[in-house]
RODO-2510 file (C-alpha; in nm, 4 decimals, decimal comma):
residues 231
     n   res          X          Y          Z
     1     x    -3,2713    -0,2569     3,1125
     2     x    -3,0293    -0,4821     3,2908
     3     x    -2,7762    -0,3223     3,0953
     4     x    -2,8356     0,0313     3,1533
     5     x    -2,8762     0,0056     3,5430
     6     x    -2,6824    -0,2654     3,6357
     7     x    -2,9548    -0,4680     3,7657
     8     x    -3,3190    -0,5134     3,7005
     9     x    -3,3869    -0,8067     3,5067
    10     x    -3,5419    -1,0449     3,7628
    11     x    -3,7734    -0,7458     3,8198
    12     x    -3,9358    -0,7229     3,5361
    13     x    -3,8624    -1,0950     3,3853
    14     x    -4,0844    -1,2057     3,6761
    15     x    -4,3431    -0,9323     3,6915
    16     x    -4,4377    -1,1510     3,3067
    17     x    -4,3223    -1,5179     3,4100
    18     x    -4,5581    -1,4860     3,6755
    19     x    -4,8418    -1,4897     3,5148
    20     x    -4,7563    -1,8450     3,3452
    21     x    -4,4258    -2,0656     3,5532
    22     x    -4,4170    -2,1799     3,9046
    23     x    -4,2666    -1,9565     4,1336
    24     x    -3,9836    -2,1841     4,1582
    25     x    -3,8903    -2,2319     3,8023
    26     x    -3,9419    -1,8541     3,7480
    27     x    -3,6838    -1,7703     4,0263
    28     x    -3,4314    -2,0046     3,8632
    29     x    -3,4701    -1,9035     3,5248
    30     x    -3,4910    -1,5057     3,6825
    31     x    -3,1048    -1,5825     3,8084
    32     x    -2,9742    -1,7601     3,5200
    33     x    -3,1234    -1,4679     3,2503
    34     x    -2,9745    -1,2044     3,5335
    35     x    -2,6472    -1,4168     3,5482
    36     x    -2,6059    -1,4042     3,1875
    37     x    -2,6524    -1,0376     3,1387
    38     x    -2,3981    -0,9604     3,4215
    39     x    -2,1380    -1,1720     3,2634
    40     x    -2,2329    -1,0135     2,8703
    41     x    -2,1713    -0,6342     3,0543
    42     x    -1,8242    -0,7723     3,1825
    43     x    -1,7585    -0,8677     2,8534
    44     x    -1,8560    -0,5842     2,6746
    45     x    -1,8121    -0,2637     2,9365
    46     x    -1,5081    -0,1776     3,1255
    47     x    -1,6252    -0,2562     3,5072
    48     x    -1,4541    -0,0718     3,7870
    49     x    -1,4119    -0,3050     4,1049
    50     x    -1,3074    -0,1549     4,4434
    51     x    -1,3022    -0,3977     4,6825
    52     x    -1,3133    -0,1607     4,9706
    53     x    -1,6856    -0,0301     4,8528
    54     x    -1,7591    -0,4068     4,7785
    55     x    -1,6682    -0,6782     5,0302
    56     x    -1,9375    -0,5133     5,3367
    57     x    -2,2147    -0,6071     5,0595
    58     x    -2,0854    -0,9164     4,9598
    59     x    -2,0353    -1,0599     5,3110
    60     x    -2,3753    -0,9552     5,3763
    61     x    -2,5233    -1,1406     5,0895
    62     x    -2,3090    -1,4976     5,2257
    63     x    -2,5428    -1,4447     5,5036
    64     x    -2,8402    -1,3512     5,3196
    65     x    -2,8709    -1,5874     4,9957
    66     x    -2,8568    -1,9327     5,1859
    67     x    -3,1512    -1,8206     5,3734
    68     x    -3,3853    -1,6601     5,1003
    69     x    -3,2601    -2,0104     4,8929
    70     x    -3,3564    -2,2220     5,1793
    71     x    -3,7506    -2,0050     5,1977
    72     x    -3,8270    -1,9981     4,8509
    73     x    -4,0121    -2,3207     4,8453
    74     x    -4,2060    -2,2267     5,1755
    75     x    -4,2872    -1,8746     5,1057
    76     x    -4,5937    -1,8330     4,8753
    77     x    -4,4417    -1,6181     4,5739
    78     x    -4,7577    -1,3522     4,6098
    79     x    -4,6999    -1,2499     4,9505
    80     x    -4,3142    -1,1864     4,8476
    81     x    -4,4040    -1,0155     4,5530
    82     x    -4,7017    -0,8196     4,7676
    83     x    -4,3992    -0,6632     4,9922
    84     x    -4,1602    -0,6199     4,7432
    85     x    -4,4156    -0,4666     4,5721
    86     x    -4,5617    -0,2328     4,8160
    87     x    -4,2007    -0,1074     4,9330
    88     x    -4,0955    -0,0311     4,5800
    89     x    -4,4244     0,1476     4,4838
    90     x    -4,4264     0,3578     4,7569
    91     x    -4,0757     0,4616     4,8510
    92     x    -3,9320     0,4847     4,5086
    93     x    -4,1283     0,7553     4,3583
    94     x    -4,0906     0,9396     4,7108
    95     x    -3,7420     0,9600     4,6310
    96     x    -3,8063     0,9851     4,2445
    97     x    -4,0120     1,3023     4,2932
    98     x    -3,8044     1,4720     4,5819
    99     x    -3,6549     1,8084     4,4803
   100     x    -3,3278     1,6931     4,7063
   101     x    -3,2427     1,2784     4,7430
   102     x    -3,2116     1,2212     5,1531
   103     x    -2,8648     1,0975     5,1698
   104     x    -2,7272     0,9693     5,4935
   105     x    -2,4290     0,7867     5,5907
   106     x    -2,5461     0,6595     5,8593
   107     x    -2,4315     0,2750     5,9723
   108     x    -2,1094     0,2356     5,7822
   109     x    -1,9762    -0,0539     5,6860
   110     x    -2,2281    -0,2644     5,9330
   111     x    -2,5603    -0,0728     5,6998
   112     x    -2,4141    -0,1749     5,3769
   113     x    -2,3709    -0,5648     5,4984
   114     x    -2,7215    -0,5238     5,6169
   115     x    -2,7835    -0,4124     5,2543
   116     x    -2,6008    -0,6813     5,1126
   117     x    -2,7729    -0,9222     5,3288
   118     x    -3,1112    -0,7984     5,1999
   119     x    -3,0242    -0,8238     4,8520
   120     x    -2,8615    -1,1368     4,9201
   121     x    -3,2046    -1,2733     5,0803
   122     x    -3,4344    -1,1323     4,7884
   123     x    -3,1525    -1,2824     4,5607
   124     x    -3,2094    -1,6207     4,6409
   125     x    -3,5714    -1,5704     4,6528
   126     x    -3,5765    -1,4566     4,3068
   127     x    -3,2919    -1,2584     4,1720
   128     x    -3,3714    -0,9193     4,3064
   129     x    -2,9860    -0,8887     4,4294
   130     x    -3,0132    -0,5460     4,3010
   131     x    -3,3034    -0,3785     4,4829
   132     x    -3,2094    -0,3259     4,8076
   133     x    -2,8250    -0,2279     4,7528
   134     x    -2,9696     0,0255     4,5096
   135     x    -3,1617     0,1729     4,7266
   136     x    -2,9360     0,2032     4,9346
   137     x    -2,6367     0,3481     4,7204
   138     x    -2,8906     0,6088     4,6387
   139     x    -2,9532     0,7114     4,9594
   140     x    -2,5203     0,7217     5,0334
   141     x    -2,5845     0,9631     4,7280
   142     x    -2,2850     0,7870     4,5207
   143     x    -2,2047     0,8994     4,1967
   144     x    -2,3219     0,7110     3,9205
   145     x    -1,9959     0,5399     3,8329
   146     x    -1,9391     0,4064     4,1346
   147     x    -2,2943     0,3012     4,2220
   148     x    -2,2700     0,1030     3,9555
   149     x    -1,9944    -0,0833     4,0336
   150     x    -2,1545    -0,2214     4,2897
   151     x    -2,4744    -0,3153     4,2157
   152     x    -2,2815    -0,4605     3,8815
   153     x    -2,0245    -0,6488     4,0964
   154     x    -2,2471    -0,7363     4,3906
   155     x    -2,5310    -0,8605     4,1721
   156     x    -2,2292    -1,0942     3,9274
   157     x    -2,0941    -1,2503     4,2286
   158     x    -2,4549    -1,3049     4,4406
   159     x    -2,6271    -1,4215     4,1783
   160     x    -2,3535    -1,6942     4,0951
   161     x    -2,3912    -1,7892     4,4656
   162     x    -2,7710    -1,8202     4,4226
   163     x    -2,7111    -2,0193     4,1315
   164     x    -2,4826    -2,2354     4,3047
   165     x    -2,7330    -2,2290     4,6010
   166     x    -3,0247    -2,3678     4,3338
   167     x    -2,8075    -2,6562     4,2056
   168     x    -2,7215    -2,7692     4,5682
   169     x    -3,0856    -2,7934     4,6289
   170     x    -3,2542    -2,9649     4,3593
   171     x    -3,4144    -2,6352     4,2064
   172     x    -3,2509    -2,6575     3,8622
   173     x    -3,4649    -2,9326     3,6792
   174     x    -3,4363    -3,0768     3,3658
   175     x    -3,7452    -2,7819     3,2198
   176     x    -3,4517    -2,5098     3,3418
   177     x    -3,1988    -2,6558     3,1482
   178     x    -3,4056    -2,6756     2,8341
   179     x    -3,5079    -2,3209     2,8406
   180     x    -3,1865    -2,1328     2,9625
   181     x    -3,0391    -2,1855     2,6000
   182     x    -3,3460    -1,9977     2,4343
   183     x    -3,3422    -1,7258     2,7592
   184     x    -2,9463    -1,6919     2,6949
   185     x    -2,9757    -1,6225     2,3023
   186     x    -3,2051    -1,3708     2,3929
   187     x    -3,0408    -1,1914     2,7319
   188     x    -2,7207    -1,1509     2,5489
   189     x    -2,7829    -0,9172     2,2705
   190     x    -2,9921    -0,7134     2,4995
   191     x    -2,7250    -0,6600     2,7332
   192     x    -2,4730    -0,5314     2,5065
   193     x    -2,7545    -0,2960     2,3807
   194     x    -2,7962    -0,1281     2,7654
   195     x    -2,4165    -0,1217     2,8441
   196     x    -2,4269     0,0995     2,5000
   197     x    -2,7223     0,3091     2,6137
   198     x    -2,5324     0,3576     2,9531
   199     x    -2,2270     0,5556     2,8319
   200     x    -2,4611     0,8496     2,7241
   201     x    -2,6890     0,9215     3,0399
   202     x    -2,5787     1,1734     3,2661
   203     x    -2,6318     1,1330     3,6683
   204     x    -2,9714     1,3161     3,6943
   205     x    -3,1060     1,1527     3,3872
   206     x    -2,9318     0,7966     3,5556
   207     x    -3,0572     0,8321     3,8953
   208     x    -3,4176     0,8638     3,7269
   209     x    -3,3740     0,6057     3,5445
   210     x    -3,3455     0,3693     3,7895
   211     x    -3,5700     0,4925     4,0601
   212     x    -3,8694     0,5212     3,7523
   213     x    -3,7794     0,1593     3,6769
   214     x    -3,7945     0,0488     4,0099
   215     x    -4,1615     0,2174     4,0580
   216     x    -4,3199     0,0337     3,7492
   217     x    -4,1773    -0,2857     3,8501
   218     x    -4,3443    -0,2809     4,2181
   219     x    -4,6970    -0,1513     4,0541
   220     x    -4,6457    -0,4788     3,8399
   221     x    -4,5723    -0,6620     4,1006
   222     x    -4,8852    -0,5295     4,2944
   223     x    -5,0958    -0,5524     4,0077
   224     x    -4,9770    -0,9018     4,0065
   225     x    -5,0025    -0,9927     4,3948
   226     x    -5,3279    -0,8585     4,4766
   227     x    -5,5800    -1,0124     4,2768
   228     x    -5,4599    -1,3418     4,3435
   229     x    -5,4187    -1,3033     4,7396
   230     x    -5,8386    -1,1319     4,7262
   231     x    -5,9414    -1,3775     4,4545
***
């Protein structure tokens, strides 16, 4: 999946690790599996970079990751995954089933930081870099091609930052480093399958795509959340 949008790994890696790791050693092990398939698509796909579309996101996200780094460990995982959840479920099929995608270009350069910063934030709280600059390409109505170059960019060089961000404070224990090895062998291949997939899907069939995949992650994340926070 990661391959094919660009993104999405943490998403639905965590929606199962959930149900079995600490939040803590799921959101490390959610950035080093999303870190691996970013850097298996640079391998294996050509990647546009334009720096002019990219640096408002990425100096949002310097802002953004620190901080969602610095709440993970005070922020019970439900409630997280409860908004993430709720946001996703609701607003993505809206858009998903909408005859005509509400594009705006409203903000400039100052909205996409703030888009940055909140993938940046959810980034460090898990690996969701992609979800909110997604969104948020989507409603900029981008092509395809250039949407994803930069969620693909943004996500390679926020998710190294949140990586760096884990080491720096004591999140990467000795259990991460034992099962990034088995998570890498498996991540890899994967990849290389979506950046295949990718080259054949047209805009429309692209753009729902990722909006569908978005909508069943936040049900799982919901169907996740609740019980726990009523039980």
């Amino acid at each position: 999946m990661q391959g094919i949008s660009g993104f999405a790994f943490s998403m639905v890696a965590m929606s199962f690790w959930v149900w079995g790791l600490e939040p803590q050693l799921a959101a490390v092990l959610a950035v080093v599996g999303s870190l691996t398939g970013q850097l298996t698509a640079v391998g294996t796909a050509r990647r546009r970079l334009d720096l002019h579309d990219l640096w408002p996101f990425l100096a949002g996200a310097g802002v953004g990751v620190p901080i969602g780094v610095a709440v993970l460990p005070l922020l019970g995982a439900e409630v997280f995954k409860l908004i993430l959840g709720g946001v996703l479920a609701v607003w993505c099929p809206v858009m998903l089933f909408s005859r005509r995608l509400p594009h705006t270009t409203v903000g400039g350069r100052w909205a996409d930081a703030l888009a940055g910063a909140g993938g940046g934030f959810m980034g460090g709280l898990g690996g969701f870099t992609g979800v909110v600059p997604t969104l948020w390409c989507t409603l900029r109505g981008l092509d395809k091609d250039r949407q994803r170059a930069i969620v693909q960019n943004f996500n390679l060089a926020t998710l190294a930052f949140t990586l760096a961000g884990y080491v720096a404070s004591g999140a990467v224990s000795g259990r991460v480093l034992t099962l990034a090895p088995l998570l890498t062998a498996v991540v890899v291949p994967a990849a290389w399958l979506g950046t295949r997939l990718y080259r054949g899907m047209s805009a429309e069939v692209f753009r729902r795509f990722v909006l569908g995949l978005l909508s069943l992650a936040g049900l799982a994340m919901l169907a996740s959340a609740l019980p726990r926070l009523l039980g």
